[in-house]
Residue frames as a rotation matrix with the C-alpha (Angstrom) as fourth column:
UNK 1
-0.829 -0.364 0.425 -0.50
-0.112 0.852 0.511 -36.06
-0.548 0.376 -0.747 25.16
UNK 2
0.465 0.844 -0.268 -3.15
-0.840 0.325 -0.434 -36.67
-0.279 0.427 0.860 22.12
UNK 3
-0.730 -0.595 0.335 -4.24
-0.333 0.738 0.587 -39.89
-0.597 0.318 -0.737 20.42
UNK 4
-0.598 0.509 -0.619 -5.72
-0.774 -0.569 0.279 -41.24
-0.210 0.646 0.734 17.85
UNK 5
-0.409 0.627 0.663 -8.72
-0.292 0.599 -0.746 -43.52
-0.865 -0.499 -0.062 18.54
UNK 6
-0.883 0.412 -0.227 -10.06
-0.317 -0.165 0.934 -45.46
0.347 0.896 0.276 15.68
UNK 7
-0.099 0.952 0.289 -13.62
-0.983 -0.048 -0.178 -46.08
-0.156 -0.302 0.940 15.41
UNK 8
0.074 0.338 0.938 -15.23
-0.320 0.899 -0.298 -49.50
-0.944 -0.279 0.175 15.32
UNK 9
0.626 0.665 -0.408 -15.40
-0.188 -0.379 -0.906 -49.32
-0.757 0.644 -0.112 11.63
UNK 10
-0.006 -0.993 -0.120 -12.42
0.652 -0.095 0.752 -47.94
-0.758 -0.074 0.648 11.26
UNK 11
0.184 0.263 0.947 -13.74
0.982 -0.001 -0.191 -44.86
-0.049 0.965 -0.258 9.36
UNK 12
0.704 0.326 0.631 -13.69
0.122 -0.931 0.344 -42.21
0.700 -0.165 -0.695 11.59
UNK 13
-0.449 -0.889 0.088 -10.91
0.242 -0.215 -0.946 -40.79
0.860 -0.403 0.312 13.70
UNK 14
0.976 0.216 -0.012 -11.36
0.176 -0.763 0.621 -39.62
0.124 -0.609 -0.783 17.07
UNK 15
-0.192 -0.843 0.502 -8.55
0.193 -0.534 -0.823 -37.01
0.962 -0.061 0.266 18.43
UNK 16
0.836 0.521 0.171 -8.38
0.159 -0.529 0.834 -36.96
0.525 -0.670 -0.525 22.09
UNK 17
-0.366 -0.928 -0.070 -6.01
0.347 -0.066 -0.936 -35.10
0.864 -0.366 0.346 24.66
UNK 18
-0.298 0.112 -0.948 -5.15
0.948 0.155 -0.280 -34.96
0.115 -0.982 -0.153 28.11
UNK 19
0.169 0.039 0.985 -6.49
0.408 -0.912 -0.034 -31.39
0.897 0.408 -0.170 29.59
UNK 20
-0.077 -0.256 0.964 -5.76
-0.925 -0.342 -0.165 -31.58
0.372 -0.904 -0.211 32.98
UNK 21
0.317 0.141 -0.938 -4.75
-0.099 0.988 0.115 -34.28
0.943 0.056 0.328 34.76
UNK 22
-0.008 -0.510 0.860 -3.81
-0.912 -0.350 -0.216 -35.04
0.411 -0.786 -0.462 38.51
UNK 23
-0.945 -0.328 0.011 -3.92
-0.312 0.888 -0.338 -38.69
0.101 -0.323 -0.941 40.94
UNK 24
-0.915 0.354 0.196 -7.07
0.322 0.930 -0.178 -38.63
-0.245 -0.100 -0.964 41.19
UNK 25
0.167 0.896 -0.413 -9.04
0.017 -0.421 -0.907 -36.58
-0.986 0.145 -0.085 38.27
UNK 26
-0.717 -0.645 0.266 -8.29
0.396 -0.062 0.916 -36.68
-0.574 0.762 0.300 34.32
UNK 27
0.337 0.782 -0.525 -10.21
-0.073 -0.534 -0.842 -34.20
-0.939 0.322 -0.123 32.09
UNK 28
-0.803 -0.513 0.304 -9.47
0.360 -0.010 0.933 -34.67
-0.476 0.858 0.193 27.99
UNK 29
-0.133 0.560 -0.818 -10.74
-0.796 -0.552 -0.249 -33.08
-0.591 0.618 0.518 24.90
UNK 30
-0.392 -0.066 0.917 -11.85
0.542 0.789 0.289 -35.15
-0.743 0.611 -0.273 21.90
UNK 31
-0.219 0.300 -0.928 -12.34
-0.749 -0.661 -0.038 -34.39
-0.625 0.687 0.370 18.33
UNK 32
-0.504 -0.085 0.860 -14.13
0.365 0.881 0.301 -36.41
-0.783 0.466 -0.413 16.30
UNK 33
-0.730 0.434 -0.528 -15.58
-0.660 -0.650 0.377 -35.57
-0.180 0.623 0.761 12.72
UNK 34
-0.246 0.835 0.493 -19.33
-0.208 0.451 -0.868 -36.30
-0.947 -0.316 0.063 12.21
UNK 35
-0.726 -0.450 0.520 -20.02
0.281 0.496 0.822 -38.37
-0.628 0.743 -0.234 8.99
UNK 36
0.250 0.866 0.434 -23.87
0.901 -0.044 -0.431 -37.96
-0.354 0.499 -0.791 8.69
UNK 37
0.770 0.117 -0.628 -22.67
0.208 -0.975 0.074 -33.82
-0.604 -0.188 -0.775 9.23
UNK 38
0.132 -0.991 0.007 -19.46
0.990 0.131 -0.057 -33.54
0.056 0.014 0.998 6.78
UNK 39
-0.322 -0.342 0.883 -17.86
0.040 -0.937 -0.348 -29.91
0.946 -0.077 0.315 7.77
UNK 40
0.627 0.228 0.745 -18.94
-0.577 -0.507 0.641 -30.54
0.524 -0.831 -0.186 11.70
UNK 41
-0.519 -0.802 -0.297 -16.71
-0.236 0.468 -0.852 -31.55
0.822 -0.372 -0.432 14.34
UNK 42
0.767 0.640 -0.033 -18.11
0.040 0.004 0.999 -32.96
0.640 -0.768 -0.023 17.61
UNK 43
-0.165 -0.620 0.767 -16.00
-0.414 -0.662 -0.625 -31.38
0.895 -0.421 -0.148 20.83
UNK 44
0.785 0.535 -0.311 -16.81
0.072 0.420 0.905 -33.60
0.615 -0.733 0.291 23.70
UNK 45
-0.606 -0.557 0.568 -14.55
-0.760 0.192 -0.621 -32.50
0.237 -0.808 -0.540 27.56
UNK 46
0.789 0.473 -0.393 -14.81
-0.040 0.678 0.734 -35.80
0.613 -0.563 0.554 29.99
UNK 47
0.154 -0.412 0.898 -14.10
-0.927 -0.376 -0.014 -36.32
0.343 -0.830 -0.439 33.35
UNK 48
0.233 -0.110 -0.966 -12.79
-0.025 0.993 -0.119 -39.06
0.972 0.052 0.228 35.13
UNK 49
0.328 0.084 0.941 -12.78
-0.851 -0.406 0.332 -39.36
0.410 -0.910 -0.062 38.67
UNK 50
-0.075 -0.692 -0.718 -10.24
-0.476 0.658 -0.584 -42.13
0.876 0.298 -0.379 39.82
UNK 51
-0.872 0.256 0.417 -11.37
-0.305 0.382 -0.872 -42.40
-0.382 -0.888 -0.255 43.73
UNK 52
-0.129 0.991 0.024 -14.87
-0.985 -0.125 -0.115 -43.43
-0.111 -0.038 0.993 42.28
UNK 53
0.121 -0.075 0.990 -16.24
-0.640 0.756 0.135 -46.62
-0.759 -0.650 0.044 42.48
UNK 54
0.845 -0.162 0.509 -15.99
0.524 0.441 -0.729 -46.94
-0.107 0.883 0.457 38.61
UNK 55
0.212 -0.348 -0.913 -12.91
0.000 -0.934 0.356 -45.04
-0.977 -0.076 -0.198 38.30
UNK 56
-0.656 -0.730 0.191 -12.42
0.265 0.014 0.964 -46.14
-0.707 0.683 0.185 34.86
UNK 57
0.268 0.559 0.784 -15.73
0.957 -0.251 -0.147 -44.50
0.115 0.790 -0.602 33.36
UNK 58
-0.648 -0.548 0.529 -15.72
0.762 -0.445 0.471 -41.51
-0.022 0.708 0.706 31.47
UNK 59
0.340 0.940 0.037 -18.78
0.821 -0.278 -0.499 -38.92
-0.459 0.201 -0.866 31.80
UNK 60
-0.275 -0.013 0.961 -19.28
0.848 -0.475 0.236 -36.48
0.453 0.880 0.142 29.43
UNK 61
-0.366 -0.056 -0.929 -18.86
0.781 -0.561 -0.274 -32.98
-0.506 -0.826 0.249 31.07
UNK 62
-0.185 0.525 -0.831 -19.58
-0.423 -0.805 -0.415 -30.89
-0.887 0.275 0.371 27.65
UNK 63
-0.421 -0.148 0.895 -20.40
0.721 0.544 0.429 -31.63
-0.551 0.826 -0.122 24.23
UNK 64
-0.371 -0.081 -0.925 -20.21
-0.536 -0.795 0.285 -28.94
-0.758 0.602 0.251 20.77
UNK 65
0.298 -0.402 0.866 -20.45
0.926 0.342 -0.161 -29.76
-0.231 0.850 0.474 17.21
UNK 66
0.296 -0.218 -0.930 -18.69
-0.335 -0.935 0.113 -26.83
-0.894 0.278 -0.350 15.29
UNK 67
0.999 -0.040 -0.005 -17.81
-0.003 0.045 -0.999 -26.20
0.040 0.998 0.044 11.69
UNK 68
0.480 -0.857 0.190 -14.42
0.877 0.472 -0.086 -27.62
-0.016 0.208 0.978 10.42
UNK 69
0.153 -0.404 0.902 -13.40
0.450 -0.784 -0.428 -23.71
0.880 0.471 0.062 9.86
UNK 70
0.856 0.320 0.405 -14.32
-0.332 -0.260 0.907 -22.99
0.396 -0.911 -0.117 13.36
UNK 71
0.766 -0.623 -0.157 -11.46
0.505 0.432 0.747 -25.64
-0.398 -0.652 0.646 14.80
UNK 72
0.161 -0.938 0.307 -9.32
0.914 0.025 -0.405 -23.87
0.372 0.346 0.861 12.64
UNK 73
0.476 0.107 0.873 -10.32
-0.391 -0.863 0.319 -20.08
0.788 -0.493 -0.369 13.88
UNK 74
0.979 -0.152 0.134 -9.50
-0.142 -0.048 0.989 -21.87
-0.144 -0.987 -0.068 17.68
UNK 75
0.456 -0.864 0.211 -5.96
0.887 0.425 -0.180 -23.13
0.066 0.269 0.961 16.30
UNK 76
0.203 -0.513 0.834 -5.42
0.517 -0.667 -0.536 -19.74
0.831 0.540 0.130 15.30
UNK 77
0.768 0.225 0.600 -6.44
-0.443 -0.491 0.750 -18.04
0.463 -0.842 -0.277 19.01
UNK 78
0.886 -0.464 -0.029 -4.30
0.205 0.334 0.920 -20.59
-0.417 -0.821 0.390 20.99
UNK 79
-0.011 -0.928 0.372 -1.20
0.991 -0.060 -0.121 -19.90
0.135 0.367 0.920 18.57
UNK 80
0.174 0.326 0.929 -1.93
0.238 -0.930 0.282 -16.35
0.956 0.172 -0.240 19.34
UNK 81
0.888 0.262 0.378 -1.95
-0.321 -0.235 0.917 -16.82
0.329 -0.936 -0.124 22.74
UNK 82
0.857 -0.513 -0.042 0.65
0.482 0.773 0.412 -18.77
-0.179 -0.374 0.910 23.14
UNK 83
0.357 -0.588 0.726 2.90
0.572 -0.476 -0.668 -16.29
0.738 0.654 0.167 21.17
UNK 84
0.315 0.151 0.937 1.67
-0.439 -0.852 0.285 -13.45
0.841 -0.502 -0.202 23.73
UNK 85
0.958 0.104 0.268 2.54
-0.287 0.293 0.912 -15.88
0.016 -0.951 0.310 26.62
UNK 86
0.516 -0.749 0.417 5.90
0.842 0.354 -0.406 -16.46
0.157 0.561 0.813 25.37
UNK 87
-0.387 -0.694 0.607 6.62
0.714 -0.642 -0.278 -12.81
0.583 0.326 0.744 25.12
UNK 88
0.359 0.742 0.566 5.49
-0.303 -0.480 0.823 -11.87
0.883 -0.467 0.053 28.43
UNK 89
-0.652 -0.756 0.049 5.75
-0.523 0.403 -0.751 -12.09
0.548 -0.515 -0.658 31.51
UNK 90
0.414 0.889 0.196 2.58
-0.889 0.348 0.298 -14.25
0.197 -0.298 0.934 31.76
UNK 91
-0.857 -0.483 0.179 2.84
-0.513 0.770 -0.381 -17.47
0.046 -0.418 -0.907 34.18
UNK 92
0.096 0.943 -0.318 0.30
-0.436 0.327 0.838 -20.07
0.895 0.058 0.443 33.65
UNK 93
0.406 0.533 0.742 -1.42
-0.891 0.053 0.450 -21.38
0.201 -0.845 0.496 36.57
UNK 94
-0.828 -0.409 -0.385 0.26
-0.346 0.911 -0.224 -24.69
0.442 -0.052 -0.896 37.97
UNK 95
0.206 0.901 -0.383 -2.35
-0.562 0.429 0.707 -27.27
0.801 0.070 0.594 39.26
């Protein structure tokens, strides 16, 4: 599931989805593009940990910037992969 987060502003976009999720852990990706930087993206994974005593904060497990061409290079890999996982007899991992 992605969505699209506006900023306070309402200039900037963020893009985040779910990457793993379970009762009581949620990991997502965000994309968000960086205004001062135009052509970088900032990549940020967070964790959420739902038995904790905050369970609604967020920490911030990695964080990237990459070049706008870059997100497209990764687009290209996972459609690549995905193809090869399709036409295989590759089983992703269940959780």
């Amino acid at each position: 599931m992605s969505e699209v987060i506006p900023s306070k502003d309402g200039t900037a976009r963020t893009i985040e989805c779910v990457l793993s999720a379970s009762d009581s852990y949620i990991e997502t990706l965000s994309f968000q593009a960086i205004n001062a930087q135009p052509g970088l993206v900032e990549l940020v994974i967070r964790t959420q940990l739902l038995s904790a005593k905050n369970p609604a904060e967020k920490r911030v497990k990695s964080r990237t910037c990459v070049p706008l061409a870059q997100i497209a290079e990764m687009r290209n890999a996972i459609d690549q992969f995905l193809k090869y996982a399709a036409s295989s007899s590759y089983e992703p991992a269940t959780s």
